[in-house]
C-alpha positions as CSV (number, residue, x, y, z in Angstrom):
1,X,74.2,110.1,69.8
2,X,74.7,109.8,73.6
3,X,77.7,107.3,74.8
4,X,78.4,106.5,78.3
5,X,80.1,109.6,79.7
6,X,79.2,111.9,78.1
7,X,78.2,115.3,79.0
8,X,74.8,116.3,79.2
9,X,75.1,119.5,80.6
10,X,77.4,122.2,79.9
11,X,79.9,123.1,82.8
12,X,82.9,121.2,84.4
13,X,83.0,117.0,84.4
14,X,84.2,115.4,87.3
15,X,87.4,113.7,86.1
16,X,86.5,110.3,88.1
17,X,83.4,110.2,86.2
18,X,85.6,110.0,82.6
19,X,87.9,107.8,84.4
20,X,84.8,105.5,85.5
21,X,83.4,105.7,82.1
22,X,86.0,106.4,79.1
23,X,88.9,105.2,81.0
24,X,92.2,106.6,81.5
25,X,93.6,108.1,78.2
26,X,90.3,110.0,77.9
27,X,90.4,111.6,81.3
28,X,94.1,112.8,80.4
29,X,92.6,114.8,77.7
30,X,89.8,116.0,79.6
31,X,92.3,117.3,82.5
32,X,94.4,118.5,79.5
33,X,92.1,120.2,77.9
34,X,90.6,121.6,80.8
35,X,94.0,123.7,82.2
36,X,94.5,124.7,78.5
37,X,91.9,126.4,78.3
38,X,92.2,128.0,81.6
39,X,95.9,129.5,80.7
40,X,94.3,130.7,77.5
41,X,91.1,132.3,79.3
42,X,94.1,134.6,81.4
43,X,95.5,135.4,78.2
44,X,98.3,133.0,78.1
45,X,98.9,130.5,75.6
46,X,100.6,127.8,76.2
47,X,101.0,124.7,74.1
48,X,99.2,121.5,74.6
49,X,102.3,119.2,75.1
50,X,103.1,120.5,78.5
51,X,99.5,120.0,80.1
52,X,99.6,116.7,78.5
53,X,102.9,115.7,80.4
54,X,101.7,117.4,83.4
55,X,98.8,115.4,83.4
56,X,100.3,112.2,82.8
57,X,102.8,113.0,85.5
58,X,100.0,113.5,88.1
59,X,97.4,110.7,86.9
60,X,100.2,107.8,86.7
61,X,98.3,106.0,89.5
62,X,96.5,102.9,89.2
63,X,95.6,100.4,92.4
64,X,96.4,97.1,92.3
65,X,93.7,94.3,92.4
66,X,95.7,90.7,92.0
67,X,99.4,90.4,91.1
68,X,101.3,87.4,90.0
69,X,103.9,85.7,92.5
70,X,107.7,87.8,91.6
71,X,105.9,90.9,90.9
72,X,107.1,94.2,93.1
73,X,103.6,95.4,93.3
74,X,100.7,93.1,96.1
75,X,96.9,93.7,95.9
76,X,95.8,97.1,97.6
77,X,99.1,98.9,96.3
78,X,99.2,102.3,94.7
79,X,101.3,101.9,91.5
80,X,102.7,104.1,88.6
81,X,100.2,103.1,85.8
82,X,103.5,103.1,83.3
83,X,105.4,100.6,85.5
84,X,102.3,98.1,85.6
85,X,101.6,98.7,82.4
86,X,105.2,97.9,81.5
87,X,105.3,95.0,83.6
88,X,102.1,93.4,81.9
89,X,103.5,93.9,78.0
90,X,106.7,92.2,79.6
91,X,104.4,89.3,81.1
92,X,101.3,88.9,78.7
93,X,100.6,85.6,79.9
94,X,100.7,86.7,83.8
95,X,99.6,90.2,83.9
96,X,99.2,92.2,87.0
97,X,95.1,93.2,87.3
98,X,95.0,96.8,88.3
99,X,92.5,99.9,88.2
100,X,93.5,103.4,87.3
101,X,92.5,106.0,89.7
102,X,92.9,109.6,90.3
103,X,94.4,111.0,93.5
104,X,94.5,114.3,95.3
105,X,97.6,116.2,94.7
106,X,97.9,116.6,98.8
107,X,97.9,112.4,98.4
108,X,100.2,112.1,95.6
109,X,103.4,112.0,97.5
110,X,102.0,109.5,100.3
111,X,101.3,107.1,97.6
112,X,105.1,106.4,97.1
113,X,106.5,104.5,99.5
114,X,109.7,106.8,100.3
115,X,109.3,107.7,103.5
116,X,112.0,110.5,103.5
117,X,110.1,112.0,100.8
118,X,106.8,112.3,102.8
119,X,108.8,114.2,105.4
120,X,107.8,117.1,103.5
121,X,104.0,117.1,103.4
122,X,101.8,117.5,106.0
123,X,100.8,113.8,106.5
124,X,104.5,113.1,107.3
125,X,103.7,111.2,111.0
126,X,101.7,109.1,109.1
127,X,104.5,108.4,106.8
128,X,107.2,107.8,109.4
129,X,104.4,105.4,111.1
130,X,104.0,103.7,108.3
131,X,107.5,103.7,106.5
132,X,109.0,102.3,109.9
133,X,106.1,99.2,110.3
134,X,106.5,98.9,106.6
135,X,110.5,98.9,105.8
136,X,110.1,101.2,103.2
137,X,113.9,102.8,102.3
138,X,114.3,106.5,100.5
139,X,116.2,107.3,97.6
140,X,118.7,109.7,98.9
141,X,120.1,109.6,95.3
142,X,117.0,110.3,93.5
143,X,115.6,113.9,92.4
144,X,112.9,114.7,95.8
145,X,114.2,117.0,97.6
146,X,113.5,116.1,100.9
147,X,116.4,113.4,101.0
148,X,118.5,115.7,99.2
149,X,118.7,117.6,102.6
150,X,119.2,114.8,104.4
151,X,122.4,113.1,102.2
152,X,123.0,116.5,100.3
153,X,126.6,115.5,98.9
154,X,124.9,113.0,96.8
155,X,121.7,114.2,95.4
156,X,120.7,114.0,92.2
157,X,124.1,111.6,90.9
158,X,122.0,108.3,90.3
159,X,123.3,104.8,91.2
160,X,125.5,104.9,88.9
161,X,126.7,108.7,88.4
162,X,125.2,111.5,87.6
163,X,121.7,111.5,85.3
């Protein structure tokens, strides 16, 4: 039995196509799976749990297609899946209507809106471009490492003392 998505030839998968197809969750485990069994090809094992956070670390991005009035996130906006996802269990009735999506790593960091933190990639004009038209603000506090330079006495203490 043949379901949507699935393989029909043996070799790699693109991961959109499991994202467009099975959805999120099941591209984690394809990604998962897939850097697994790389480390065990080379003749090191390493357990399943830390490709799994990896993965979730790296595909936490959804876009956003409608938010509700209140919400932090507007339509168009690159969001951590977990935070909309949190949002929406905290407001069933008005959920924010987002996408999952998969991003380059070279992307990744230019889809937070820290503009310190871009400072260390090489899109970082566009980041100071559009962090300054934008008013985005930087964690200086936070763990990047880019503002750690920048405010070094306080990095890595939290708001409110250290994590």
């Amino acid at each position: 039995m043949v379901k949507s998505g699935d393989p029909l030839a043996l070799g790699p998968v693109h991961p959109n196509d499991i994202l467009k197809h099975k959805g999120i969750y099941e591209t984690h485990n394809y990604l998962a799976d897939q850097l697994q069994e790389t480390y065990k090809e080379q003749g090191v094992p390493v357990h399943r749990k830390f490709f799994e956070n990896i993965v979730r670390t790296v595909a936490n991005t959804t876009k956003v297609k409608s938010a509700p009035i209140g919400a932090d996130f507007h339509p168009g906006d690159l969001a951590p899946l977990t935070q909309v996802q949190a949002y929406n269990t905290a407001n069933p009735t008005d959920p924010i209507i987002h996408a999952p999506t998969l991003i380059g790593l070279t992307r990744l960091p230019m889809s937070k809106k820290n503009w310190m933190a871009q400072l260390g990639y090489r899109y970082a004009k566009q980041a100071v471009k559009s962090g300054a038209s934008e008013g985005w603000s930087s964690d200086v506090q936070g763990f990047h490492p880019i503002p750690a330079y920048a405010h070094g006495s306080t990095f890595g203490k939290g708001e409110k003392g250290k994590y």
